[in-house]
C-alpha positions, 0 to 999 in steps of 0.5 A: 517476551522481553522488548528491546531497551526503549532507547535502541528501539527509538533508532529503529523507529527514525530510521525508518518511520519515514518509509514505512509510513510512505509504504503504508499510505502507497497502499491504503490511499489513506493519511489516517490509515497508512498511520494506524497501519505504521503504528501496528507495524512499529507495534510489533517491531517493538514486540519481536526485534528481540526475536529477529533472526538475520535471515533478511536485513532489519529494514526489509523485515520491517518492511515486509511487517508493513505491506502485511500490516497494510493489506490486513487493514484493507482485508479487515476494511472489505470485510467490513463493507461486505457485512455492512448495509449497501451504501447509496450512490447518489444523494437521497436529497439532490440526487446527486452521484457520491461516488465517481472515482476512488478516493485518494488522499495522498499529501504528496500529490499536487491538486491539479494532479489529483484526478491522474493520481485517483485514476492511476491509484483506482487502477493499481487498487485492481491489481492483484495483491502480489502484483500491486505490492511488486509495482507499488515497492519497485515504481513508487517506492523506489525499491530495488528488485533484489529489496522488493524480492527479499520484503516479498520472499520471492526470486527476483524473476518472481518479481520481475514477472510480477512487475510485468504483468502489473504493468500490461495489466494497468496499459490494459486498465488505463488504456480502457479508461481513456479510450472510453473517456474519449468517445 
């Protein structure tokens, strides 16, 4: 298959590198990955913009090849974790605990708001993909639920029920978390 001339590609990509790059890390939590993710992504940009079809606008079809791409590599990385040995929690020689909350590393979070964002990233983490995805595009993206149905191909009362049980389920999550953090 032939590629798009390199110099029109170019255009595609600083246009929305930017935003493909901030979906990715909204979803993996993780500079490096949401990198490795956004190249895959301009990767097969590269590889089938001559075959777009206008069903949908340039920038949602790159999207949605985004949000794909990033729960690929979460998918790929469960995978992995599932086959591999079980990982210690607590330091063989202090005994200190590793692991307390979700790693989160997310240039854009001011430190003293770190522990809020581990806490509200850990409880989108246990959403449902397709609830995760909706909240994730529409609330932290800035997407609008007419683009966040299109990159997700649903209706927008898809989205809109998505939405809302995204949000009861993160009231529910959270509201566990503090009420158990104060007893």
């Amino acid at each position: 298959m032939d590629t798009l001339p390199e110099n029109n590609f170019r255009h595609v990509f600083d246009t929305n590198h930017k935003k493909v790059f901030n979906i990715c890390l909204n979803i993996l939590h993780n500079t490096e990955d949401a990198e490795d993710a956004a190249q895959e992504v301009f990767v097969e940009v590269h590889h089938s913009l001559e075959g777009f079809e206008d069903r949908s606008s340039l920038s949602t079809w790159i999207y949605r090849i985004a949000v794909n791409k990033s729960f690929d590599l979460l998918k790929a990385k469960k995978r992995k974790k599932r086959f591999a040995f079980i990982t210690q929690l607590f330091h063989p020689e202090s005994g200190e605990q590793l692991h307390d909350m979700p790693h989160f590393d997310h240039p854009g979070v001011i430190l003293e708001n770190k522990e809020r964002s581990q806490i509200l990233f850990g409880a989108i983490d246990k959403l449902a993909s397709s609830q995760k995805t909706a909240f994730i595009l529409l609330k932290i993206e800035g997407f609008s639920q007419k683009e966040t149905a299109e990159i997700m191909r649903l209706s927008e009362k898809a989205v809109e029920s998505l939405l809302q049980r995204a949000k009861e389920h993160l009231r529910t999550l959270l509201e566990n978390y503090y009420h158990e953090r104060r007893i």
